[in-house]
Structures are given as structure tokens and as C-alpha cells.
C-alpha positions as CSV (number, residue, x, y, z in Angstrom):
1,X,182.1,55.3,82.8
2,X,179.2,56.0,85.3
3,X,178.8,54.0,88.4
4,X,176.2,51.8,87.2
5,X,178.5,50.7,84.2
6,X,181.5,50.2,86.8
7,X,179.3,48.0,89.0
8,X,178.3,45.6,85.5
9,X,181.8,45.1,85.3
10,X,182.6,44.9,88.7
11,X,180.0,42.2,89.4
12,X,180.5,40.2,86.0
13,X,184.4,40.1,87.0
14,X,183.1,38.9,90.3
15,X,180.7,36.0,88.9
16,X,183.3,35.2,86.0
17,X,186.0,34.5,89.1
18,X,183.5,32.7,91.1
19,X,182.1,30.1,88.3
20,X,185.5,29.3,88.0
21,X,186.6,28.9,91.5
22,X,183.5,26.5,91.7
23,X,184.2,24.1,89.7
24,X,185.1,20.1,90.7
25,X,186.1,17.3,88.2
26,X,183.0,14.2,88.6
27,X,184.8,10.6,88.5
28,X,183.6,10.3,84.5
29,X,185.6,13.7,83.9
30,X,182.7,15.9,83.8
31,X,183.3,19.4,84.9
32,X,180.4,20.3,88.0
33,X,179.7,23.7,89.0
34,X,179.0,23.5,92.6
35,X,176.9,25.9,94.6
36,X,179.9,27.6,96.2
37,X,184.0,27.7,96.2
38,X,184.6,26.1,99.7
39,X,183.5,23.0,98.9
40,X,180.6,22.8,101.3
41,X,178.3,21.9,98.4
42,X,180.1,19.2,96.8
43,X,177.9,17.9,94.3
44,X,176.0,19.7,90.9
45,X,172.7,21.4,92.4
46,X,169.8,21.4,89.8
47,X,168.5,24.6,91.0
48,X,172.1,26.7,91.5
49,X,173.2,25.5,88.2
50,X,170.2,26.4,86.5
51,X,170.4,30.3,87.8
52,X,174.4,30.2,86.6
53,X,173.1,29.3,83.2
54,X,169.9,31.6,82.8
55,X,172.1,34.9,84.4
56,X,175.2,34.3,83.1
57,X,175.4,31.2,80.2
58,X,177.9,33.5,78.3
59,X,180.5,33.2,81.4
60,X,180.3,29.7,81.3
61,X,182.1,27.4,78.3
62,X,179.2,25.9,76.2
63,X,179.9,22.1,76.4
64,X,180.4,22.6,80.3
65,X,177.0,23.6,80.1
66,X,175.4,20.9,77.7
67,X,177.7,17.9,79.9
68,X,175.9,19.1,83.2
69,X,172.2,18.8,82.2
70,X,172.8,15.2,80.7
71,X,174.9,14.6,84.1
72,X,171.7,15.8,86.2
73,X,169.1,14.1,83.4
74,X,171.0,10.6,83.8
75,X,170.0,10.9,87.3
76,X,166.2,11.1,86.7
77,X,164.1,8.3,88.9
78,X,161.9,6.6,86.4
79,X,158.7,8.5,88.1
80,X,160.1,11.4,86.9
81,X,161.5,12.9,89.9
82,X,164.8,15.1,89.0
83,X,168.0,15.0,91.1
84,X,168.3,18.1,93.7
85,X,171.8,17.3,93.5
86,X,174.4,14.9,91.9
87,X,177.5,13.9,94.0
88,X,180.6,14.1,91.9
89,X,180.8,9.7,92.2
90,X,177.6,10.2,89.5
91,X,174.9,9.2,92.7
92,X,171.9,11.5,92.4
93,X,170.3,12.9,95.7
94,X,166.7,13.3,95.4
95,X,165.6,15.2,98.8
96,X,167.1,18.3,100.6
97,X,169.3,18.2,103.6
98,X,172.2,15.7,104.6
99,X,171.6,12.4,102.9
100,X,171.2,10.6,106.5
101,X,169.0,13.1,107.5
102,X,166.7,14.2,104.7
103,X,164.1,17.2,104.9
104,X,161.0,15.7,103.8
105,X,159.8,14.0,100.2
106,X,161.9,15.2,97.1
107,X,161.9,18.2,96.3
108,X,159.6,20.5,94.1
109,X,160.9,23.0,92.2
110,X,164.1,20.5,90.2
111,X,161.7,19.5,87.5
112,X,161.3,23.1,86.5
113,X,164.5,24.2,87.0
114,X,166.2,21.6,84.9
115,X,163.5,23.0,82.1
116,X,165.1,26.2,82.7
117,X,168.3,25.4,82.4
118,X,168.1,23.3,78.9
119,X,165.5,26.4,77.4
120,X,168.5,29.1,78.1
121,X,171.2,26.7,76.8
122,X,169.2,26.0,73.7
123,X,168.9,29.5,72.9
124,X,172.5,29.8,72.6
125,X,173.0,26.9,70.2
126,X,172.4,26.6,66.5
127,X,168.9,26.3,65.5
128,X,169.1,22.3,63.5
129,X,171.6,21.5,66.9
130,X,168.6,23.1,69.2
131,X,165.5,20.7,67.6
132,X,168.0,17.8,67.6
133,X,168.9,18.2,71.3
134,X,165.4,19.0,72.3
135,X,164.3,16.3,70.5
136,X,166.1,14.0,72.8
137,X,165.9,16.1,76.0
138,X,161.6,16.3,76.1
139,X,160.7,12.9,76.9
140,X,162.7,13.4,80.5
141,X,161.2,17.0,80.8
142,X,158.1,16.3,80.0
143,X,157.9,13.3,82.5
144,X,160.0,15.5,85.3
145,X,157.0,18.5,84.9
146,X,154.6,15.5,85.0
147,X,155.8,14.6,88.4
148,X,154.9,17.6,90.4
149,X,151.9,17.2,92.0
150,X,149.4,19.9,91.5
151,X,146.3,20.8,93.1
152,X,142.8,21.0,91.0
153,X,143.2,24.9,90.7
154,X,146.9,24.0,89.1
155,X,148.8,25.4,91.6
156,X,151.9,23.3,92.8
157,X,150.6,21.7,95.9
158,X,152.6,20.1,99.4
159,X,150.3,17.6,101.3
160,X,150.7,19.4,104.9
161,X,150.7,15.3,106.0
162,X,153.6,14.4,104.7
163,X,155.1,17.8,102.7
164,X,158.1,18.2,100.0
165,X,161.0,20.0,100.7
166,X,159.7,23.1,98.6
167,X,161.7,25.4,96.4
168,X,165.3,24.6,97.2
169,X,166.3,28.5,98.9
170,X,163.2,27.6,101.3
171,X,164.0,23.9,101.6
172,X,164.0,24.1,105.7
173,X,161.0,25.7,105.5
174,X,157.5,23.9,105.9
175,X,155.1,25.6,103.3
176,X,152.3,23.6,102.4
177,X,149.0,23.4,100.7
178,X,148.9,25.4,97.4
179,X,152.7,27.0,97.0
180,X,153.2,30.7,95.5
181,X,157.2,30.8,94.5
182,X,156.5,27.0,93.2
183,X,153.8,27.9,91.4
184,X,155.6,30.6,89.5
185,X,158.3,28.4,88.3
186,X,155.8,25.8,87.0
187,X,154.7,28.6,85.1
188,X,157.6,29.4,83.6
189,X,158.7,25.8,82.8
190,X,155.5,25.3,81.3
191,X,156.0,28.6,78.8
192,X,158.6,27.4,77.9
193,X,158.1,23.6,77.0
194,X,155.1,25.3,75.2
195,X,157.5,27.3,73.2
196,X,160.4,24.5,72.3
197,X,157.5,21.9,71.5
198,X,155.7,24.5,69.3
199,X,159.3,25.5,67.3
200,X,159.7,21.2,66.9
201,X,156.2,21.2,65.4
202,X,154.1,19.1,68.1
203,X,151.3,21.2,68.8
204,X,149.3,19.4,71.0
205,X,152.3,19.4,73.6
206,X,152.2,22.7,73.2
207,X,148.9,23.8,73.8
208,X,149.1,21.1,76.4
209,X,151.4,23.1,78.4
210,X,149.9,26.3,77.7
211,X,146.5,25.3,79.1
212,X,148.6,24.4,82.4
213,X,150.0,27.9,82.3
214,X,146.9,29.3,81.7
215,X,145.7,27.5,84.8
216,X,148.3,29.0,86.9
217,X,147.1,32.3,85.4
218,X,143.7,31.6,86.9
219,X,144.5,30.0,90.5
220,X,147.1,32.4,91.9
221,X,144.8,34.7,93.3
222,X,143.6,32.7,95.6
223,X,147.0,33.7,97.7
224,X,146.3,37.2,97.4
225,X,146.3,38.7,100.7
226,X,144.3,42.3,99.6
227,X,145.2,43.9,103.1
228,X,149.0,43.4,102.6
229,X,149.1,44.3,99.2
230,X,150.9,40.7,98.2
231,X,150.8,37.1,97.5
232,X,151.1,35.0,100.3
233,X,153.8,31.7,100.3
234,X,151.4,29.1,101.1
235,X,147.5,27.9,101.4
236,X,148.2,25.7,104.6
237,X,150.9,26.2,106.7
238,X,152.9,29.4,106.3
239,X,150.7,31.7,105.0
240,X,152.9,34.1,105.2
241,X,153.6,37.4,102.0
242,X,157.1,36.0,100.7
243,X,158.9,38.6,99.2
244,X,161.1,36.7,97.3
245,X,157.7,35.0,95.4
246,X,156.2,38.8,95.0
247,X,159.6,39.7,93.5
248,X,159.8,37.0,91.6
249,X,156.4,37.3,90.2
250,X,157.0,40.7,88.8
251,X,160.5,39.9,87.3
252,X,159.5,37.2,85.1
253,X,156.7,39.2,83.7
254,X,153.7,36.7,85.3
255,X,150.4,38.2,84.3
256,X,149.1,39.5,87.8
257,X,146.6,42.8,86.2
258,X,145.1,44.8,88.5
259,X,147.5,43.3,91.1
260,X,150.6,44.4,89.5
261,X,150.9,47.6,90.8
262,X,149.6,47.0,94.5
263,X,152.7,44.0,94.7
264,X,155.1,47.1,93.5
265,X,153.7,49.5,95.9
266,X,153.9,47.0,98.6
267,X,157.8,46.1,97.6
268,X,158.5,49.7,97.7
269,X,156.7,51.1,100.5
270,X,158.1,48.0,103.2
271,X,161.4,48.5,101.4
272,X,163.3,48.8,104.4
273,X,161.6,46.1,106.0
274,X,163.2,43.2,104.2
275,X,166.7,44.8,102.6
276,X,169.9,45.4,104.5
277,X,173.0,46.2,102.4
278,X,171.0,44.9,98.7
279,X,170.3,42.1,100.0
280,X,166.7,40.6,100.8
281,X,164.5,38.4,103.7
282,X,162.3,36.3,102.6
283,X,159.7,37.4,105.2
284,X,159.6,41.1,106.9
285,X,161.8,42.0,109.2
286,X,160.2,40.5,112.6
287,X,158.6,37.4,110.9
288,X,159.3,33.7,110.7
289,X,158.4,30.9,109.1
290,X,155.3,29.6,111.2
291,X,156.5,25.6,110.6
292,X,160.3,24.2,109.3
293,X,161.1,20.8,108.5
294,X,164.2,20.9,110.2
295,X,165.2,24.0,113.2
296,X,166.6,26.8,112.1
297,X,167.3,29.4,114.9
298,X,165.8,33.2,113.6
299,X,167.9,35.6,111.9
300,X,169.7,32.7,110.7
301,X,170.0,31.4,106.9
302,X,166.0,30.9,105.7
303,X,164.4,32.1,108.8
304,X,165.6,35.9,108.7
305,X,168.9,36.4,107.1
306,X,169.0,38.1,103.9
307,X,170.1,36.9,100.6
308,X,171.4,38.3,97.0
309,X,169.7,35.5,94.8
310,X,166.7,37.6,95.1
311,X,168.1,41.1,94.6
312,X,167.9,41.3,91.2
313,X,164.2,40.0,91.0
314,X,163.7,43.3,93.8
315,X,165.4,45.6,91.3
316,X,163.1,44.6,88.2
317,X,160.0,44.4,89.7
318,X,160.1,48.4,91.5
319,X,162.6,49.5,88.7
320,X,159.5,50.8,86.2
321,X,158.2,52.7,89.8
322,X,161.0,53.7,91.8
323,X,164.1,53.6,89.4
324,X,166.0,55.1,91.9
325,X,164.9,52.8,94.8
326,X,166.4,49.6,92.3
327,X,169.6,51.6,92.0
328,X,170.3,52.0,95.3
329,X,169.8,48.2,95.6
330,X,172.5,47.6,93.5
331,X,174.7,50.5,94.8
332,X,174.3,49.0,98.2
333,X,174.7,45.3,97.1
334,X,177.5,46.1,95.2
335,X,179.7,48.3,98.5
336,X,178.8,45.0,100.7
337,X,180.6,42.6,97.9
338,X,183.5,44.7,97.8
339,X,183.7,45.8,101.2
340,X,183.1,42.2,102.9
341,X,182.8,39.5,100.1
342,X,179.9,37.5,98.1
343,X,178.3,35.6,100.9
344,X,175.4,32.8,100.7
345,X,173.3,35.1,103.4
346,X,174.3,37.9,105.7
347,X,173.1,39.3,108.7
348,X,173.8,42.3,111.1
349,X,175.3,39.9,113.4
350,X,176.7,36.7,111.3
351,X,177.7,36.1,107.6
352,X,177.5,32.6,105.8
353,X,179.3,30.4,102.9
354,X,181.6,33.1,101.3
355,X,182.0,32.6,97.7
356,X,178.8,31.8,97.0
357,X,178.3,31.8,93.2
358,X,174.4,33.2,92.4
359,X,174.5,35.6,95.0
360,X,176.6,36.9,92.1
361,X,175.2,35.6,88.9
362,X,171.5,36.5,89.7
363,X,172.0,40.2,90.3
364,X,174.3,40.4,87.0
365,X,171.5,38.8,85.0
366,X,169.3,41.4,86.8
367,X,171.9,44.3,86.1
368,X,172.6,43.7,82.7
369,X,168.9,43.7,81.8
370,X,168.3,46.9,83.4
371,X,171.2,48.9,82.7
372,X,173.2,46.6,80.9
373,X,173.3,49.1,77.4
374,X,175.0,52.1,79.6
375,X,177.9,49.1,79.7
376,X,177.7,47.9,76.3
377,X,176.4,44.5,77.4
């Protein structure tokens, strides 16, 4: 068994233990997977939950996963807004930070995560059971994708007047205008609504939402910063190249052309100047976000520590240029989770939340696509 093979199994052990250790019992006796297994998330995050079920659905017992999106989905607004959260007494939270003291309007990246969050559980279910639940799970998707306000290149967009607490791992953070990492999700949810609405036989829908992907396609480029080689976070305020959004970009497969390879050669050639020990910054070392919605002191949690959700999206987008580069990633990631634990962020000089459970799954999901045949997975 080669190293790569031994860290698979290493890693899906890891995230197996960890979806386990986070789970709480809601007062209607549904099972929530919470963020993390010390309890400081107490509630079922859209966005957390959606990453356990994309990266690692077959680690997780089906009907947990079906009674969690209709848990989140009963907490839909009637405007369409989706729960960032729902507290285990069934009471949905709309907007980031502590309920008394919430970081701006709701949030914009839950609508598309709940899309993809039901698209990888409907994959794994019988094909009559998949048109029947889709069926009854697209009115509240459609309206939830309807909600998020988009700007007339099609971009998601944050009113710099009064901004939305953006994608949930930069909720502190005040990007606005037209929004990169947003941008890409919408993307992606819209894909895939076009795919399950084409498979239930409306058409229109479908084309609908490929016309809105297509238009994300077209407006992106206007964050393209040509002298960094990379996509800058925001129009407005923060325009600032986000590594996690260039990762991103290039692990999902988003058409970017002529772009594709500068974004790789930038990720590869400032390597070391957003990864310590596999795990990544969301800005280069030495930057911070130019506005938050709430203080966060540098080098601390979204304004300079560095983070395993996105190591995985690193790894596939320089894997087909520096293969070697990506394995060292995981190599690195992997001595850090074994040596000190599976963290929520790390720093040289602090570590935060231990047990958190996508700093786990997301890699895997990463891992297993990569290398995953060497370990029979």
C-alpha cells in the first residue's frame, strides 16, 4: 500500500469518526449533523452539511441524509430565502453570526448549497424515487435560486449599502459588488437544476437555467485581474485575488479558456504564499480583507488563518500541472491531522474548533477523485 493509498484510508477513517462524533438529536427526532464535535455549532448548517454530502454521502446513512434537507427546506422564508442554519428546537436562522448580533442581510450562497446537497443525494437513490423526490423538492429550489440577487451581467451581486453576509467561510468578510466564489456556486446550482429538470422532462426550466449559467460563463471576466494571473473576490469592496474562488473555479471544471492555465500558474507559482502544512489562506500571505462586517483581528480565522475546506479544490486545480505539488499538499495536510488533530483553521501561532468535520470530508472528496483508484475507492 503506497502512501497515497494509506492517507485515503487514513483520512476516510478520520471523516467517518468525525460525521459521527457530530451528530445531535433535533426535538422532532431528527438526526443533525453539526459543523463540528464540540458543540460550538449547535444547529444543521446548510453550507457544512451540503460539503459532508457532496465529499463523503457514502459515509453518511441515506435517510439521515434525505431527513436533513426536508429539516433545512421546512425552514425556507416564503421569499425564498434558505436557512444558514437550523437550531435543533426546528427555528431556522437566516443570517450569519450570533442571532443577537447578526452579520449583515441573509446570506448568499444557502440557496445553492441546498441545490447541491439534494443533486448528490439524488444520485444515490433509485431513478423512479429520484423524479418523485425532485418532483417535490423543485418548487423550494427553484424559488431559493430565485432569491439571490444578481447583477445585469448575472453575477451574484452584494449592494456595498447594505451587503449580505457572502459565502458562509467568508461570512465576516465584507465583499461586495459583483462576487467571484458566489458566482461560481450559482453556476453550479444552476447546472444542475438544468440537469434534474431536463431528466423530469420540463424543458423550459431547463434551458431556463442553462441560459443563467451561460451568463455566468460570460460575466466572470470582468474580475480578471490580468497582472496577477487570477480572479479577484469582489467588484466593490475587496477586490482582492481569493484563492479559495481561483481554486474553486478550477475544481469544479468552470469554463475559464484562455484563463485556465494562467489561474494554475498563478496557484503554483505563489504556492508558498497561501499554504502552511496543506492547508490554505484565503488571501496571500500579508493581505487582508480591505472591509469585514464584524472585526476580526489578522492571522485569525477569515482574515489570515488557513483552512482545509479548500485543500482539496488546491490539489485538483494544479494536479494536471504540478502533480507532485498536489501531493505534497496532501502529504503535508495529512502529517498536520495526525500529528495535531483536524482543526476548523490553523495558524503558526493559534489553532481553532478541533474536530471540525469538512476540514476532513472536502480533502477526501478531493483525494478519492485524484488518486482514489491506487485505493480501490
Amino acid at each position: 500500500m503506497d502512501n497515497l493509498t494509506q492517507h485515503i484510508t487514513y483520512l476516510q477513517q478520520t471523516a467517518r469518526q468525525l460525521l459521527q462524533g457530530c451528530q445531535v438529536k433535533a426535538a422532532d427526532g431528527t438526526t443533525l449533523y453539526t459543523p463540528d464535535g464540540r458543540g460550538n455549532y449547535a444547529a444543521l448548517w446548510t453550507r457544512d452539511f451540503a460539503y459532508m454530502v457532496e465529499y463523503t454521502a457514502d459515509l453518511m446513512p441515506p435517510e439521515h441524509i434525505e431527513a436533513c434537507i426536508r429539516y433545512l427546506m421546512r425552514g425556507q422564508r416564503e421569499d425564498g430565502t434558505v436557512p444558514d442554519r437550523v437550531r435543533p428546537d426546528g427555528v431556522p436562522v437566516y443570517v450569519a453570526g450570533p442571532e443577537n448580533a447578526p452579520v449583515g442581510e441573509p446570506n448568499l450562497d444557502n440557496p445553492m448549497f441546498l441545490v447541491i446537497a439534494c443533486d448528490a443525494y439524488l444520485k444515490r437513490v433509485a431513478p423512479h424515487r429520484r423524479k418523485a423526490l425532485f418532483a417535490e423538492w423543485s418548487p423550494a429550489l427553484d424559488k431559493g435560486l430565485g432569491w439571490v440577487p444578481r447583477s445585469p451581467r448575472g453575477l451574484v451581486y452584494n449592494p456595498p449599502e447594505k451587503p449580505h453576509s457572502p459565502y458562509g467561510f467568508t461570512d465576516t468578510v465584507g465583499k461586495t459588488g459583483e462576487l467571484l466564489m458566489e458566482s461560481l456556486l450559482y453556476w453550479r446550482a444552476c447546472r444542475r437544476m438544468a440537469n434534474l429538470h431536463q431528466h423530469n422532462g420540463d424543458q423550459r426550466r431547463a434551458q431556463e437555467y442553462l441560459a443563467r449559467a451561460q451568463h455566468v460563463e460570460q460575466g466572470l471576466p470582468t474580475l480578471w485581474d490580468e497582472k496577477a494571473g487570477a480572479f479577484l473576490a469582489a467588484s466593490v469592496d475587496c477586490r482582492q485575488v481569493d484563492i479559495w474562488g481561483n481554486a474553486y473555479a478550477l475544481a469544479i471544471g468552470f469554463p475559464l479558456g484562455k484563463r485556465r492555465s494562467a489561474v494554475q500558474q498563478t496557484l503554483v507559482r505563489r504556492y508558498e504564499d497561501y499554504m502552511w502544512k496543506g492547508q490554505v489562506r484565503h488571501l496571500f500571505r500579508g493581505e487582508y480583507w480591505q472591509r469585514l462586517l464584524t472585526p476580526v483581528p489578522r492571522d485569525r480565522y477569515q482574515n489570515g488563518a488557513y483552512w482545509a475546506t479548500a485543500s482539496g479544490w488546491v490539489m485538483q486545480a494544479i494536479y494536471p500541472v504540478n502533480p507532485s505539488l498536489a501531493e505534497r499538499t496532501f502529504e503535508e495536510l495529512i502529517a498536520d491531522f495526525q500529528q495535531n488533530g483536524v482543526y476548523e483553521c490553523v495558524h503558526p501561532e493559534y489553532r481553532q474548533l478541533e474536530t471540525y468535520v469538512v476540514s476532513a470530508c472536502n480533502p477526501l472528496g478531493a483525494a478519492r477523485a485524484l488518486w482514489g483508484r491506487r485505493a480501490g475507492r
